[in-house]
C-alpha positions in Angstrom: 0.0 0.0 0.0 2.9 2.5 0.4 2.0 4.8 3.1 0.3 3.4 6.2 -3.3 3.5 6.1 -5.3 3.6 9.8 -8.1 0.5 10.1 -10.8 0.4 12.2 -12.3 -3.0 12.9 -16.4 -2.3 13.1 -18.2 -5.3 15.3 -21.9 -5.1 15.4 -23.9 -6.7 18.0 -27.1 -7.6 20.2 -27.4 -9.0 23.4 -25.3 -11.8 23.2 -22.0 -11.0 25.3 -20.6 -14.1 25.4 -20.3 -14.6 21.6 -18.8 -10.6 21.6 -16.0 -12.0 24.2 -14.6 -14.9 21.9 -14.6 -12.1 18.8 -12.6 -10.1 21.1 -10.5 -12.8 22.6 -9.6 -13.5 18.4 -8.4 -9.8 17.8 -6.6 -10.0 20.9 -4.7 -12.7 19.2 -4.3 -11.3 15.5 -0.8 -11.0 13.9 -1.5 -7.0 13.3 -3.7 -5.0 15.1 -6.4 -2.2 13.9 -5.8 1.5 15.4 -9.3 0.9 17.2 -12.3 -1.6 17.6 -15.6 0.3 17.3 -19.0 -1.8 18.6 -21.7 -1.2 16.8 -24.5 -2.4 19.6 -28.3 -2.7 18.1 -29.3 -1.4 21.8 -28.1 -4.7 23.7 -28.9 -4.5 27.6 -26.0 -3.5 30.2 -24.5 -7.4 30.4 -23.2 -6.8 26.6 -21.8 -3.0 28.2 -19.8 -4.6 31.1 -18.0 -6.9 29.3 -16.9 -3.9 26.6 -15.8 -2.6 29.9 -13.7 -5.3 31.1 -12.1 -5.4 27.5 -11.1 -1.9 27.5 -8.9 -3.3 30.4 -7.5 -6.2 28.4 -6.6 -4.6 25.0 -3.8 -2.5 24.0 -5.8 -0.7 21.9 -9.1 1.9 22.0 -12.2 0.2 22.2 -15.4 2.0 21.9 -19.0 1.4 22.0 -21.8 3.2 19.7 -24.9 2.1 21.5 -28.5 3.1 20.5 -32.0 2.3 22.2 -33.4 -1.0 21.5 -36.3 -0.3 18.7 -36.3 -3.0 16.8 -33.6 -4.2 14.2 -31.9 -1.0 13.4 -28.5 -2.5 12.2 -27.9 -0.2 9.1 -28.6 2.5 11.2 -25.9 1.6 14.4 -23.5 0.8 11.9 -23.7 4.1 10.4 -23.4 5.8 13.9 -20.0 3.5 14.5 -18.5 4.3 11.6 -19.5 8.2 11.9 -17.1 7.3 15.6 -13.9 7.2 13.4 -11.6 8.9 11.3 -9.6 5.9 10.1 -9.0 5.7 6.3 -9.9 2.2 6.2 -13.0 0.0 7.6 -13.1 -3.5 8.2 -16.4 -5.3 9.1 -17.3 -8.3 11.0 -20.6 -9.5 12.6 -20.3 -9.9 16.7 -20.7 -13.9 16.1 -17.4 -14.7 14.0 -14.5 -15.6 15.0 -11.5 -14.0 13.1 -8.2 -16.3 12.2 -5.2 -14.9 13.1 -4.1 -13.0 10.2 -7.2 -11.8 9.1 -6.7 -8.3 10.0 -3.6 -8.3 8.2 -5.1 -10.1 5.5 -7.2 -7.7 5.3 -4.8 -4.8 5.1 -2.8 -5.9 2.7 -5.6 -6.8 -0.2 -6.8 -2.8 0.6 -6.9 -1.5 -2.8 -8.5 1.8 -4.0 -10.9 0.9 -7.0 -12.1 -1.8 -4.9 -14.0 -3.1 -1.7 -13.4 -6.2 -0.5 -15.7 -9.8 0.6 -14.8 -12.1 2.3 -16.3 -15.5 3.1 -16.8 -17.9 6.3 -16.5 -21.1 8.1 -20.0 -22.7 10.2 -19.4 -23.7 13.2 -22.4 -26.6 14.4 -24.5 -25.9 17.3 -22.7 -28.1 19.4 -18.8 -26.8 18.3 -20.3 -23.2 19.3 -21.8 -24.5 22.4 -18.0 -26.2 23.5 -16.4 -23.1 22.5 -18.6 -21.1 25.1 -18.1 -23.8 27.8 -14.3 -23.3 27.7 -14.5 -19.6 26.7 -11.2 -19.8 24.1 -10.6 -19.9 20.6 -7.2 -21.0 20.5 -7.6 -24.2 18.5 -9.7 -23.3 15.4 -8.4 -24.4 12.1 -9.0 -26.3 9.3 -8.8 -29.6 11.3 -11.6 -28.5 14.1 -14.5 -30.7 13.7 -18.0 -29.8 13.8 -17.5 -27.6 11.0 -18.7 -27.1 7.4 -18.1 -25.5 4.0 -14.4 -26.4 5.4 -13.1 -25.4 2.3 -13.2 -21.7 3.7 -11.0 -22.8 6.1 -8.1 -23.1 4.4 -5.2 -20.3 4.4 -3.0 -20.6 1.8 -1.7 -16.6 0.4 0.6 -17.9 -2.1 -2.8 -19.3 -4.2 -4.9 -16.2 -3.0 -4.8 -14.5 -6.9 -5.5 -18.2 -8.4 -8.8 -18.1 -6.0 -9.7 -14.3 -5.4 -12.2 -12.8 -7.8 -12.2 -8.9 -9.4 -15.8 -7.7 -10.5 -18.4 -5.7 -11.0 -21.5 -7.4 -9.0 -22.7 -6.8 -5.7 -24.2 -9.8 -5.2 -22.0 -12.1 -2.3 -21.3 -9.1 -0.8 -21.4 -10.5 3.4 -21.4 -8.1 5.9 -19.9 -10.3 8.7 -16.5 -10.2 6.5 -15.4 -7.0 4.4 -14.0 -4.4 3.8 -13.8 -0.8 2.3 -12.3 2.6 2.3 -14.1 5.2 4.6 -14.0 7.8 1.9 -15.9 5.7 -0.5 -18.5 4.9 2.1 -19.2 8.2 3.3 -19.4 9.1 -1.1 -22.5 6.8 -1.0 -24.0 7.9 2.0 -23.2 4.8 4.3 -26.2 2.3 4.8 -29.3 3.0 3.7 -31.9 3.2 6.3 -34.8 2.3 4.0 -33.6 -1.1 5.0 -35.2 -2.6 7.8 -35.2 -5.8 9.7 -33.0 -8.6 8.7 -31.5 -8.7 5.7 -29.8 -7.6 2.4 -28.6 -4.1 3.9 -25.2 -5.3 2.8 -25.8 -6.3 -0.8 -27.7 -3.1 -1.3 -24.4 -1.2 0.0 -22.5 -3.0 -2.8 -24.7 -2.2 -4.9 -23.7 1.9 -4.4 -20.0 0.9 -4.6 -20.4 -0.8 -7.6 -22.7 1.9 -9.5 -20.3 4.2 -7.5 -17.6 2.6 -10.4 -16.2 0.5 -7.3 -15.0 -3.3 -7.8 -15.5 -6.3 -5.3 -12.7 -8.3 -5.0 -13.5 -11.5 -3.2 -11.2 -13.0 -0.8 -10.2 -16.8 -1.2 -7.5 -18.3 0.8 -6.9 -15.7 3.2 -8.8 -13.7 5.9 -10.6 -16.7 6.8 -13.5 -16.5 9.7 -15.7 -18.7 12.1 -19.4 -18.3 12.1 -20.9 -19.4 15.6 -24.1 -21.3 15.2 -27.4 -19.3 16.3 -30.8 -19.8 15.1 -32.4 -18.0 12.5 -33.3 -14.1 12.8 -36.9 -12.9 12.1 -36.6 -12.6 8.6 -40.2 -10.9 7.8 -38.7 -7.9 6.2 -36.5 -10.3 3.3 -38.5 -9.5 0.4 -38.6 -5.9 1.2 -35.6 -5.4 1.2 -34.5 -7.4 -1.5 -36.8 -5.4 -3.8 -35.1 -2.0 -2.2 -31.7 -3.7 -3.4 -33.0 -4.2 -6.9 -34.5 -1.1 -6.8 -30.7 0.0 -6.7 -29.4 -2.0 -9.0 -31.9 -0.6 -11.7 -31.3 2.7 -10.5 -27.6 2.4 -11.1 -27.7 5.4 -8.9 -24.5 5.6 -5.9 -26.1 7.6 -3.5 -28.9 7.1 -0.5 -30.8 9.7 0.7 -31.3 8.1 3.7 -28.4 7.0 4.9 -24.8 8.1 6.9 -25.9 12.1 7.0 -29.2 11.6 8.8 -26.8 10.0 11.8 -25.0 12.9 11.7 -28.1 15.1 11.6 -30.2 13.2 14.4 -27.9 12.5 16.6 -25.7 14.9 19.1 -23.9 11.8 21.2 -22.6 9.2 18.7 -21.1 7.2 22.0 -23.5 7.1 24.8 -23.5 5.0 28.3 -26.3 2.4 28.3 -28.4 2.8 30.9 -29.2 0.6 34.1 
């Protein structure tokens, strides 16, 4: 990259502080370490609070928490709220449920690219391989050979075949939120998430779609910046089809910009950062 470029790592969660602690634990342990960690918390209850709390002890690093009031599923609009919490050139996004292998920040860094944003994929842990890894609180021993795990193919590290197995183009589709990348700069040009989308799902695609009428590129990660999804069940997914259409709606449009998106944080809001409350 030349110059040194400053990353923030963006974690979005809800109420479930023991999965937040493992993603932690795993950035406590990565080769290269982001300039600061940023939770974006969907208005999680105090538990989720205390432990950001006792982490703020543990890591050599800032750690902050952009918390809003529980109203429903609101992630495009927390995210938007953390991201307005830093001026780092650089974002990289993960989900509060996956567990990142060590090099994946640096992974990360080193496929930043401007032109481009960058998706990665994941590893699923089972129910019970999520459960062990709560009962022992420690994800040391992760890899490849772990059982309990499928679409183990996404596993595998291996940089030297990383151009063989990376993709370059011009679709948004595949675009996961619980694994990417992109440059502050271009997100803030296309006016951050769009909170038109509401409920679960699809805010992420719908992003890509911006940065790729924007004249962005997605470069897919294989090989590298590999993840652990821990098993949960499925979110209320009423709002799908919505939201899907919303996404097309932008594809069609081939227009970059939401109105309702990034600037209505800044306009709404006077404390981006606020205690949660008893």
């Amino acid at each position: 990259m030349g110059k040194k470029i400053s990353v923030a790592v963006i974690i979005s969660t809800y109420n479930w502080p023991l999965a937040l602690g493992l993603v932690l634990d795993s950035i406590a342990m990565q080769t290269l370490q982001p300039d600061e960690i940023i939770i974006a918390d969907d208005g999680s209850d105090k538990k989720t609070a205390d432990l950001i709390n006792l982490y703020r002890q543990r890591l050599a690093l800032p750690l902050k928490h952009s918390w809003h009031q529980d109203k429903g599923f609101q992630k495009t609009i927390i995210l938007n709220e953390a991201i307005a919490g830093t001026n780092c050139d650089y974002i990289i996004q993960i989900d509060g449920d996956i567990i990142l292998e060590r090099n994946f920040i640096k992974d990360h860094i080193n496929e930043a690219e401007r032109g481009f944003f960058i998706s990665g994929s994941r590893v699923l842990l089972s129910e019970s391989k999520t459960s062990d890894l709560q009962n022992i609180n420690s994800v040391k021993n992760i890899s490849f050979f772990s059982s309990k795990i499928s679409n183990r193919f996404n596993s595998i590290r291996l940089p030297f075949l990383k151009n063989i197995f990376t993709k370059h183009q011009r679709r948004s589709d595949g675009f996961r939120g619980c694994n990417c990348a992109f440059w502050r700069e271009d997100f803030l040009q296309v006016n951050g998430y769009n909170h038109n989308i509401t409920g679960w799902g699809h805010e992420d695609i719908e992003l890509a779609a911006r940065f790729i009428n924007l004249g962005l590129m997605q470069k897919k990660l294989k090989m590298i910046a590999v993840c652990y999804h821990l098993y949960h069940p499925l979110a209320d997914r009423n709002n799908e089809n919505v939201n899907y259409k919303k996404y097309l709606e932008t594809v069609k449009s081939g227009l970059p910009y939401c109105v309702n998106g990034y600037n209505n944080v800044l306009k709404n809001k006077t404390a981006l950062f606020v205690e949660v409350p008893n």
